[in-house]
N, CA, C and O atoms as a GROMACS GRO file, in nm:
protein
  492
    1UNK      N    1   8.566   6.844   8.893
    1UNK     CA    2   8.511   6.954   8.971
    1UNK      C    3   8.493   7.075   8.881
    1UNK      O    4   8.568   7.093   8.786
    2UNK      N    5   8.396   7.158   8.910
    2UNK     CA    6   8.348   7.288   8.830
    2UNK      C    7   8.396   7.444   8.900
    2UNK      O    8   8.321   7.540   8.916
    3UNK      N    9   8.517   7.438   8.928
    3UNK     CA   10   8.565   7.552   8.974
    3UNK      C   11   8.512   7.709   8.883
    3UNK      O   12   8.474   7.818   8.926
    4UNK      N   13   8.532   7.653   8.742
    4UNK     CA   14   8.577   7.788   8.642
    4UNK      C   15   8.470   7.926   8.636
    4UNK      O   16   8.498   8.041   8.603
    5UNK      N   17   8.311   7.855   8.691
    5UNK     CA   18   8.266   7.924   8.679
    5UNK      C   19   8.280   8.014   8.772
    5UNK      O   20   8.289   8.134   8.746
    6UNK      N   21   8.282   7.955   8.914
    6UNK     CA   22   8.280   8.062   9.027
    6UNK      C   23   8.418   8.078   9.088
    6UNK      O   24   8.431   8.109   9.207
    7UNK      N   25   8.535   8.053   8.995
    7UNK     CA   26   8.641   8.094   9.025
    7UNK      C   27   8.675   8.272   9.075
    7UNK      O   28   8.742   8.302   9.174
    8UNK      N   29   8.603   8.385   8.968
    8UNK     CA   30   8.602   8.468   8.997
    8UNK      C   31   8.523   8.540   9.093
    8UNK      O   32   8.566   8.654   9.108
    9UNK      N   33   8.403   8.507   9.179
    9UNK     CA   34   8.293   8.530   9.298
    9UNK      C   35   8.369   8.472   9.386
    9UNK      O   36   8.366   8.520   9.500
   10UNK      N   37   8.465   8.343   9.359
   10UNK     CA   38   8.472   8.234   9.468
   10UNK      C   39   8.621   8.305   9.545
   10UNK      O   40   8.643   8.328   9.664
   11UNK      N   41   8.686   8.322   9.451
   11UNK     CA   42   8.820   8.428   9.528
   11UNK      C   43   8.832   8.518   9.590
   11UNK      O   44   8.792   8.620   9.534
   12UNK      N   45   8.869   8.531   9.685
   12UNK     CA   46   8.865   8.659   9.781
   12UNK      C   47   9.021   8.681   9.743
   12UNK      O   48   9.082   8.583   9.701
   13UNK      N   49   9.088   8.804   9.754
   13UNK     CA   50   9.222   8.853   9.727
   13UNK      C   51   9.254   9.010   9.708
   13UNK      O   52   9.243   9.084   9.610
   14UNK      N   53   9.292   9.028   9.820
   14UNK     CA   54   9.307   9.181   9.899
   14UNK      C   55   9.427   9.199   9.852
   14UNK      O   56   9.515   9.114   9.836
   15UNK      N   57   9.428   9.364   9.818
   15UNK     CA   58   9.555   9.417   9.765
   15UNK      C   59   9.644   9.389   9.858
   15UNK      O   60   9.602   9.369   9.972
   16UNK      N   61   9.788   9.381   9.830
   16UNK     CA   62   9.894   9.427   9.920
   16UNK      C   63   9.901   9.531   9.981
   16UNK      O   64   9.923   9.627   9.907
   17UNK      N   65   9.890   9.556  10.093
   17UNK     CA   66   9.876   9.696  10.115
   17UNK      C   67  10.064   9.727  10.218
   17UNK      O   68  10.119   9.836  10.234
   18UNK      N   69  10.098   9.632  10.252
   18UNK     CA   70  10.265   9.660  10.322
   18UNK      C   71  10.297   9.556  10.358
   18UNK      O   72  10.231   9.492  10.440
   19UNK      N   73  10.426   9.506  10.295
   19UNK     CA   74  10.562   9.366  10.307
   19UNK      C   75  10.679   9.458  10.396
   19UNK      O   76  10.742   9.562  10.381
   20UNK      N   77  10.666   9.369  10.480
   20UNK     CA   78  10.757   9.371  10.583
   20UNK      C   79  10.844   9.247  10.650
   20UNK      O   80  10.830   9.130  10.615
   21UNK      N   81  10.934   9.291  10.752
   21UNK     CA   82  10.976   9.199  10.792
   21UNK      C   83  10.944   9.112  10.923
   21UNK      O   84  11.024   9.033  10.973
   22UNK      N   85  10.810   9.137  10.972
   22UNK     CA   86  10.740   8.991  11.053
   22UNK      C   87  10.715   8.911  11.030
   22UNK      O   88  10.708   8.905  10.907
   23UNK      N   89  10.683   8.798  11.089
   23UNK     CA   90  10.598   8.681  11.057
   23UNK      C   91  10.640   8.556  11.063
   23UNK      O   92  10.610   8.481  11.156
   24UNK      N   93  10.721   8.519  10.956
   24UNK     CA   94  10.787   8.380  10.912
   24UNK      C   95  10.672   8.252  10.933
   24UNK      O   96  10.559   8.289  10.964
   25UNK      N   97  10.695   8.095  10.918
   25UNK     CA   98  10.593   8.072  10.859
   25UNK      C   99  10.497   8.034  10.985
   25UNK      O  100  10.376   8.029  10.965
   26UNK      N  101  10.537   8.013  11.083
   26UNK     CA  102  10.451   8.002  11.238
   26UNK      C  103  10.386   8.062  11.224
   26UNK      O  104  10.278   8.009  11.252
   27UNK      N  105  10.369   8.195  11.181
   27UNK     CA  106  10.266   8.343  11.189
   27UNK      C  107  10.210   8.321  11.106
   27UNK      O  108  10.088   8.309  11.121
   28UNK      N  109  10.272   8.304  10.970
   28UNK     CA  110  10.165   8.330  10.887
   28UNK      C  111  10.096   8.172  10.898
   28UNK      O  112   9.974   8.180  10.913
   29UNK      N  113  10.127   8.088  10.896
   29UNK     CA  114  10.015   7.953  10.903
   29UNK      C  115   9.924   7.952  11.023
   29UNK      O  116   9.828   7.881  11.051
   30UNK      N  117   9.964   8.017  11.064
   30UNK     CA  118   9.826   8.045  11.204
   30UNK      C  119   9.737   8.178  11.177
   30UNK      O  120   9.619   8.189  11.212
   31UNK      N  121   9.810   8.274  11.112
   31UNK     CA  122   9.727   8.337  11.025
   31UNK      C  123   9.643   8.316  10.916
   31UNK      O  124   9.530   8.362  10.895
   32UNK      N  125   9.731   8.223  10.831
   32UNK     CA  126   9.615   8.190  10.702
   32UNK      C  127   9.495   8.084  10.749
   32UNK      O  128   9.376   8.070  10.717
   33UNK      N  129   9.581   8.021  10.837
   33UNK     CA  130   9.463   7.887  10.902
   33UNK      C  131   9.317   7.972  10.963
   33UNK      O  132   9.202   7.934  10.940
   34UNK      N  133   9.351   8.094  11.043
   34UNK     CA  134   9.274   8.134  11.092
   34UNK      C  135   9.166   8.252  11.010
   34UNK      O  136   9.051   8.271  11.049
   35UNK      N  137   9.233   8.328  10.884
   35UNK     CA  138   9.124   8.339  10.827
   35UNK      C  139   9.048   8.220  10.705
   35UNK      O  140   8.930   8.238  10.672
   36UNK      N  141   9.109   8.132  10.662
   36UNK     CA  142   9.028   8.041  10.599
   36UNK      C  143   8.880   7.984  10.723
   36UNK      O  144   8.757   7.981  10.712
   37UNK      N  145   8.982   7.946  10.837
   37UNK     CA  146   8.863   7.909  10.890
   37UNK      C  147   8.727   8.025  10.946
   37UNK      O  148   8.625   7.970  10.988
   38UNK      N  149   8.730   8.119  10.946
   38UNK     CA  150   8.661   8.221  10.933
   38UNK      C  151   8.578   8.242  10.793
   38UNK      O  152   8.457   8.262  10.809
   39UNK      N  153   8.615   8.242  10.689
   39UNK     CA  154   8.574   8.189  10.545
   39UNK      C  155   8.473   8.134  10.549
   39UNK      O  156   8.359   8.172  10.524
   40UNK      N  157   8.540   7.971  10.605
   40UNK     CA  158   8.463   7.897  10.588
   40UNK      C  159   8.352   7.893  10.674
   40UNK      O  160   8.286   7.790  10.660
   41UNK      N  161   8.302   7.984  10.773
   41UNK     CA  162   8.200   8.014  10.869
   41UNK      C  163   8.174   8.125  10.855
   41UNK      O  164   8.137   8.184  10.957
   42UNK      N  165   8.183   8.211  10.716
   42UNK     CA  166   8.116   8.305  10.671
   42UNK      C  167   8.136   8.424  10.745
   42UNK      O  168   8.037   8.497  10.749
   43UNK      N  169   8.262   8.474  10.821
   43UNK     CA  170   8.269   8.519  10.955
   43UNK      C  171   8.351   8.639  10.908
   43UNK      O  172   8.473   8.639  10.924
   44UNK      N  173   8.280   8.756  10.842
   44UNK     CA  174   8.374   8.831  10.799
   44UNK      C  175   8.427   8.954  10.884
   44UNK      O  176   8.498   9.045  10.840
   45UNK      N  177   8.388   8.942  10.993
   45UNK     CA  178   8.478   9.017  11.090
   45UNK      C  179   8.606   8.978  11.128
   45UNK      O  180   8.714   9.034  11.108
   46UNK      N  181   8.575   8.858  11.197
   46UNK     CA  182   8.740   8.769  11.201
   46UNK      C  183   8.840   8.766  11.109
   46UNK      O  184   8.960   8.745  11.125
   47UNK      N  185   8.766   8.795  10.993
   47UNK     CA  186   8.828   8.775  10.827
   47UNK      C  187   8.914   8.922  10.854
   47UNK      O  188   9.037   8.919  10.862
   48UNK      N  189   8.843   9.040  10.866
   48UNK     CA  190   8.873   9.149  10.837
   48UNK      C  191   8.949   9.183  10.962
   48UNK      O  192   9.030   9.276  10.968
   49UNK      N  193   8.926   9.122  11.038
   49UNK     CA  194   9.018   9.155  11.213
   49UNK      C  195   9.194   9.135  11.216
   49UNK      O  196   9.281   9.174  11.293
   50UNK      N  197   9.194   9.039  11.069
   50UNK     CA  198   9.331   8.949  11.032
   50UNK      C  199   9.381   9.037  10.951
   50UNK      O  200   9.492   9.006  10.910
   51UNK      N  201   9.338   9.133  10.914
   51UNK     CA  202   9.409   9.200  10.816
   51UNK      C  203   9.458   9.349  10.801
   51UNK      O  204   9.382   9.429  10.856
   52UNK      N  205   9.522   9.381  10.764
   52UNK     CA  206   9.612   9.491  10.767
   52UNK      C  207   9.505   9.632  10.738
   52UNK      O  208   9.403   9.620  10.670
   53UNK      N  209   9.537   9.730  10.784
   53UNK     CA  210   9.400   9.833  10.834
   53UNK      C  211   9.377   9.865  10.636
   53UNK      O  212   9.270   9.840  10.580
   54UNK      N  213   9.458   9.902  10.587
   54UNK     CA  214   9.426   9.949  10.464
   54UNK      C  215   9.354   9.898  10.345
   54UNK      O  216   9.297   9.959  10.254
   55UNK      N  217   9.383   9.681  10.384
   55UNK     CA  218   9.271   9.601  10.271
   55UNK      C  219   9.174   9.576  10.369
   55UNK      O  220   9.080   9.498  10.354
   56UNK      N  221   9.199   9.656  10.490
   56UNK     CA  222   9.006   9.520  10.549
   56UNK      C  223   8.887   9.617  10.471
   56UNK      O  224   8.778   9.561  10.465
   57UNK      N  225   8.890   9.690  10.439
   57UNK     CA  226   8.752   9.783  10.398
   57UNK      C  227   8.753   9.707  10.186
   57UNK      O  228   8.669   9.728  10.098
   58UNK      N  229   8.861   9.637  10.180
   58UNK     CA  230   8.814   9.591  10.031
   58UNK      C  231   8.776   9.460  10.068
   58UNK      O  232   8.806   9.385   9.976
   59UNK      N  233   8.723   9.396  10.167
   59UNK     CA  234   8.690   9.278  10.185
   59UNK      C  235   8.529   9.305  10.221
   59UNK      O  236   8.508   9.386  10.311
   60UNK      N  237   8.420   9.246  10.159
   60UNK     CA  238   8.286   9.273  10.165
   60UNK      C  239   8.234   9.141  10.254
   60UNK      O  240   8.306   9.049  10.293
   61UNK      N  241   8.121   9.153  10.272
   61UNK     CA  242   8.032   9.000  10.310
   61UNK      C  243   8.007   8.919  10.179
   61UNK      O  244   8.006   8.796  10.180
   62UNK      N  245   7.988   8.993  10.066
   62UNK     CA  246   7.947   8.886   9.917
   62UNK      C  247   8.083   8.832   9.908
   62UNK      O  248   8.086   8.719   9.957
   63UNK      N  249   8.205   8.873   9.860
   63UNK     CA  250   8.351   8.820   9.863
   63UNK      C  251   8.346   8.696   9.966
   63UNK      O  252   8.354   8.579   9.928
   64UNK      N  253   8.332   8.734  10.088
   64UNK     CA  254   8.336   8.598  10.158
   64UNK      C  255   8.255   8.496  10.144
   64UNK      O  256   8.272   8.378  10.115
   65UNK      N  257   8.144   8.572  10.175
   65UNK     CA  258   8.047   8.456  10.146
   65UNK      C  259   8.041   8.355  10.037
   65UNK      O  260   7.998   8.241  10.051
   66UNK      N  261   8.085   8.402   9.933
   66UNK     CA  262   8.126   8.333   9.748
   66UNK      C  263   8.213   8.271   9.814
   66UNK      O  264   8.157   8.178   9.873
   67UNK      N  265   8.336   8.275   9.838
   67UNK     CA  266   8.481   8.172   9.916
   67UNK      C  267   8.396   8.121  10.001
   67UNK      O  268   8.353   8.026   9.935
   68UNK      N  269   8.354   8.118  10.079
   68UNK     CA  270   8.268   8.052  10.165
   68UNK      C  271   8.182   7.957  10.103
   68UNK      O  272   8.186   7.838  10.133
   69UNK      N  273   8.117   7.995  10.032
   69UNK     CA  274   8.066   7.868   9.978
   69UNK      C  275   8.128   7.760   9.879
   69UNK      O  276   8.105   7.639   9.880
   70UNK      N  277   8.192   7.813   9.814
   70UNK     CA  278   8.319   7.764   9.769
   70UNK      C  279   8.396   7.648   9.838
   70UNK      O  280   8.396   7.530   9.803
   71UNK      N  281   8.447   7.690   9.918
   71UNK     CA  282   8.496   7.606  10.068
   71UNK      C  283   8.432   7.499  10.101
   71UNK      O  284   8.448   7.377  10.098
   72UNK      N  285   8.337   7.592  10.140
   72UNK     CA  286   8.195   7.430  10.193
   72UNK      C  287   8.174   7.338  10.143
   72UNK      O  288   8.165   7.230  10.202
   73UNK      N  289   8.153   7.363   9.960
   73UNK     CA  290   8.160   7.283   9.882
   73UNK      C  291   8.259   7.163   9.885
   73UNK      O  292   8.211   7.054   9.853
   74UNK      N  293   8.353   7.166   9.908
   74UNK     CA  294   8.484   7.079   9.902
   74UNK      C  295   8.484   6.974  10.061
   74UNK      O  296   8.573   6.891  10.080
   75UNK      N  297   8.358   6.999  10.172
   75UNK     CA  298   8.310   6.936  10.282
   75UNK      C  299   8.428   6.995  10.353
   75UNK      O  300   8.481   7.095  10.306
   76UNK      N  301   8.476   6.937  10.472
   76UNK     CA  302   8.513   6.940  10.564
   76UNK      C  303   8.656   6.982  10.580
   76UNK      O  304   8.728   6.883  10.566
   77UNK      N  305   8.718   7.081  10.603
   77UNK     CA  306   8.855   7.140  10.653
   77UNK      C  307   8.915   7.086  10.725
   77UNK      O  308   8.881   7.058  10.840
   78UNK      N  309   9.058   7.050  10.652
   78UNK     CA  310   9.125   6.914  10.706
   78UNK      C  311   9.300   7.014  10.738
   78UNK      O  312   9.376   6.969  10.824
   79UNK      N  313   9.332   7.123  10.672
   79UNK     CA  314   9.405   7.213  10.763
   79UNK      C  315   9.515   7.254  10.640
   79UNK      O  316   9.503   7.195  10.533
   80UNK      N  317   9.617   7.350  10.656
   80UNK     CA  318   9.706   7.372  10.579
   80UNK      C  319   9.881   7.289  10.542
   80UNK      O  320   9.910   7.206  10.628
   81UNK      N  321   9.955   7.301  10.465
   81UNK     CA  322  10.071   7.196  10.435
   81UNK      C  323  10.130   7.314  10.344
   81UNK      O  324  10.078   7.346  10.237
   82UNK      N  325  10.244   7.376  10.399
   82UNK     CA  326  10.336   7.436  10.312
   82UNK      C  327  10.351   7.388  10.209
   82UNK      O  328  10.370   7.268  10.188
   83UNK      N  329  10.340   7.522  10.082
   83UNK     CA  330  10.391   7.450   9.931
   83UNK      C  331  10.495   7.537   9.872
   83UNK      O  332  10.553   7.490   9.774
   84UNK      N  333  10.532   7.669   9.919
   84UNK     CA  334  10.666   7.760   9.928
   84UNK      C  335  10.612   7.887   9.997
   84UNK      O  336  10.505   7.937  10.030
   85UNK      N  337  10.746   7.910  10.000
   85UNK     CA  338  10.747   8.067  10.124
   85UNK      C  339  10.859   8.157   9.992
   85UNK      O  340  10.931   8.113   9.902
   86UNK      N  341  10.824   8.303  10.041
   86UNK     CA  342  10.970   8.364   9.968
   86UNK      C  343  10.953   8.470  10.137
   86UNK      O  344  10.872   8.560  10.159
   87UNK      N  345  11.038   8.426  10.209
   87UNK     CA  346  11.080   8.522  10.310
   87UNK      C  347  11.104   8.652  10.310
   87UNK      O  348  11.071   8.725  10.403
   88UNK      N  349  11.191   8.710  10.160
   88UNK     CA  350  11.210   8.811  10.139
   88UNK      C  351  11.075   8.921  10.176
   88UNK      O  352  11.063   9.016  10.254
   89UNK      N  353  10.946   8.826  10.037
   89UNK     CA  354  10.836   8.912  10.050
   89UNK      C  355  10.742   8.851  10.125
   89UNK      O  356  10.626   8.865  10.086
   90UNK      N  357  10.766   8.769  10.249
   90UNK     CA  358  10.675   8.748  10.365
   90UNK      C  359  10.559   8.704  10.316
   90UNK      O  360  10.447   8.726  10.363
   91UNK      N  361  10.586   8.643  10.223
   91UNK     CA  362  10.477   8.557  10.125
   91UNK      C  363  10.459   8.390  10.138
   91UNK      O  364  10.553   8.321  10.098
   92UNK      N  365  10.370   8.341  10.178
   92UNK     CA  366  10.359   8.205  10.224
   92UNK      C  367  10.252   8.159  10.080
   92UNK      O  368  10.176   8.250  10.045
   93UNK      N  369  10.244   8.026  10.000
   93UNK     CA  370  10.154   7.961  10.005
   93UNK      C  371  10.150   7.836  10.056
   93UNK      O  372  10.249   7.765  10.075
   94UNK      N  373   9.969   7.792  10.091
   94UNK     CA  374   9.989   7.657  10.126
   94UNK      C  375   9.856   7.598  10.067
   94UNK      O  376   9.769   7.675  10.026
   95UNK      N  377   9.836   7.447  10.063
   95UNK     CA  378   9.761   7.388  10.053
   95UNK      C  379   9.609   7.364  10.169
   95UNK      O  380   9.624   7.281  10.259
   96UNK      N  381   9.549   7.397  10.164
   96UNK     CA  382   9.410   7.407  10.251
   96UNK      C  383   9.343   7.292  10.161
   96UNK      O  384   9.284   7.294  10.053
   97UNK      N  385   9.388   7.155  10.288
   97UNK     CA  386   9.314   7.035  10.265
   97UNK      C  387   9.156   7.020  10.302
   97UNK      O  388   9.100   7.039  10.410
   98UNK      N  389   9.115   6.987  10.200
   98UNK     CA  390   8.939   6.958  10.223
   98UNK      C  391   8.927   6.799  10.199
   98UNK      O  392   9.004   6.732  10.132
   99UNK      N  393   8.801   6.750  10.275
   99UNK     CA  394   8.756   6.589  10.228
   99UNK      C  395   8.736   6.547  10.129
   99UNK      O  396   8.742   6.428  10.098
  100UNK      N  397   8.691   6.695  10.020
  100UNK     CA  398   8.662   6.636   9.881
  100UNK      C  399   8.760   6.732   9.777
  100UNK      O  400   8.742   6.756   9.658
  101UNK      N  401   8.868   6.777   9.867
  101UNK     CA  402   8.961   6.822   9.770
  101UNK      C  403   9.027   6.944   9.814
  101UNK      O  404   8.994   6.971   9.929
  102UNK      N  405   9.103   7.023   9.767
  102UNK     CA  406   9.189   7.116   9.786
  102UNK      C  407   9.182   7.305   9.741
  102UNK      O  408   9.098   7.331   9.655
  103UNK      N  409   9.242   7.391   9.780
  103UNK     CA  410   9.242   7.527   9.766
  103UNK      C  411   9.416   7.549   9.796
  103UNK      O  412   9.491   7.483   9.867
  104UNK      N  413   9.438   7.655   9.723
  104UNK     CA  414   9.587   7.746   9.773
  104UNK      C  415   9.563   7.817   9.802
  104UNK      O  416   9.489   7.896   9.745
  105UNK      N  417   9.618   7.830   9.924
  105UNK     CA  418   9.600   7.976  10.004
  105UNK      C  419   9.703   8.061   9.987
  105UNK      O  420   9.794   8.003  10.045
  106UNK      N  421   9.752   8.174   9.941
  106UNK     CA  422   9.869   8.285   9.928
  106UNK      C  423   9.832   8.388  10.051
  106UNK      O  424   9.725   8.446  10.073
  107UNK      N  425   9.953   8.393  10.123
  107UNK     CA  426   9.886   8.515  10.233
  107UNK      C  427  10.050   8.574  10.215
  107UNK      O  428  10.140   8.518  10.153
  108UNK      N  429  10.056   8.688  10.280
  108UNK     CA  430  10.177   8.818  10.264
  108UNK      C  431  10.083   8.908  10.388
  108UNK      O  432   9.973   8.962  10.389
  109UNK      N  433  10.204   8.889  10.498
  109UNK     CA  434  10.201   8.950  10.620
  109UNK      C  435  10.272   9.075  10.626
  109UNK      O  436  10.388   9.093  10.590
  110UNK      N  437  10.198   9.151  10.670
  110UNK     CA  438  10.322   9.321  10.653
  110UNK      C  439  10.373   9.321  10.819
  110UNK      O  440  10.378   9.238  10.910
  111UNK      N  441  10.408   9.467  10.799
  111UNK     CA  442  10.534   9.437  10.941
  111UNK      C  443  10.484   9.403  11.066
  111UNK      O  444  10.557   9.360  11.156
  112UNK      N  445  10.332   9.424  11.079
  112UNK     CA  446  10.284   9.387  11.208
  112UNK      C  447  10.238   9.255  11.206
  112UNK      O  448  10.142   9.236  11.281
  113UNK      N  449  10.282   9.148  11.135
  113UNK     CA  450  10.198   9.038  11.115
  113UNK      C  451  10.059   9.022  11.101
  113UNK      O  452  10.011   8.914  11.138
  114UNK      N  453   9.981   9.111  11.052
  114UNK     CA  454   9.830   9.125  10.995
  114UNK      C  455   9.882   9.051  10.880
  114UNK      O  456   9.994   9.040  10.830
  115UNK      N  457   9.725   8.985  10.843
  115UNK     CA  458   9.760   9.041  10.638
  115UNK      C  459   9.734   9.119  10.575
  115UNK      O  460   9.636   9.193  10.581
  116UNK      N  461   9.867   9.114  10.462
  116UNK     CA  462   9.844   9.228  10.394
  116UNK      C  463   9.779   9.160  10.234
  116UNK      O  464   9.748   9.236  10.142
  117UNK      N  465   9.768   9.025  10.226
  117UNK     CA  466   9.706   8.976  10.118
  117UNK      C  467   9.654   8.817  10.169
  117UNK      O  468   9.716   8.746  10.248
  118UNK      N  469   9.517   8.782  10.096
  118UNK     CA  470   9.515   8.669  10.108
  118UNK      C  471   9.430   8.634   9.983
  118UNK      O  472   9.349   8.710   9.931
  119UNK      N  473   9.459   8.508   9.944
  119UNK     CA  474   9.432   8.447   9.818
  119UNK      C  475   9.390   8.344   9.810
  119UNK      O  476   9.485   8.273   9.777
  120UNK      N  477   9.296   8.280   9.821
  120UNK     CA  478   9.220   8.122   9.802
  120UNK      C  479   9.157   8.069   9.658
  120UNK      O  480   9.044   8.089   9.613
  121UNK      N  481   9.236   8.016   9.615
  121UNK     CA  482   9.278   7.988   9.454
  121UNK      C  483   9.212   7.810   9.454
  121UNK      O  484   9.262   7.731   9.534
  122UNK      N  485   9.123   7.772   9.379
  122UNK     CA  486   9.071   7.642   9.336
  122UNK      C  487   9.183   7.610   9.301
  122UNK      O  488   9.260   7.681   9.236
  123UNK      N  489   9.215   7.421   9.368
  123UNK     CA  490   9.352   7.375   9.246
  123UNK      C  491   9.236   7.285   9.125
  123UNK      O  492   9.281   7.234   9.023
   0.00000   0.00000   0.00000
């Protein structure tokens, strides 16, 4: 697979903007599930609706749309599988299974359970 080129267009990854103590991993996997799948339907309101008031204005339509196509590429969204948490910093990653292959998702929920980061990394 040819990640390298559009690794950097293809990543979306919003500052931290506040780690707190909500969430745990129920929240955040229904959180990260729910903006990937937004991603992947180019849906950057939903995208930005998920996220903590201070990174939604660094999240554009080109950012998504690049992860978005990105995504698509890999066919069909088959769902997320914990790969570690650090509770402390309300930091989840997981695996975002596709038909023709895989992404890591990093998300960090601040105290209201928004996100305060999310990260969709080619493996």
């Amino acid at each position: 697979m040819r990640f390298a080129p559009t690794l950097a267009a293809a990543t979306l990854a919003v500052a931290l903007a506040a780690c707190g103590g909500a969430g745990g991993n129920g929240a955040a996997q229904s959180t990260a599930d729910t903006i990937t799948k937004a991603v992947i339907a180019n849906d950057v309101g939903t995208v930005q609706n998920n996220l903590d008031d201070s990174v939604r204005p660094t999240v554009t339509k080109t950012s998504v749309a690049a992860l978005s196509d990105a995504m698509q590429k890999l066919g069909d969204y088959r769902g997320l599988t914990l790969l570690s948490s650090d509770a402390t910093k309300n930091e989840y990653t997981y695996r975002a299974d596709f038909a023709k292959g895989a992404m890591n998702v990093v998300i960090k929920l601040d105290s209201d359970g928004k996100a305060g980061a999310y990260k969709a990394i080619p493996t």
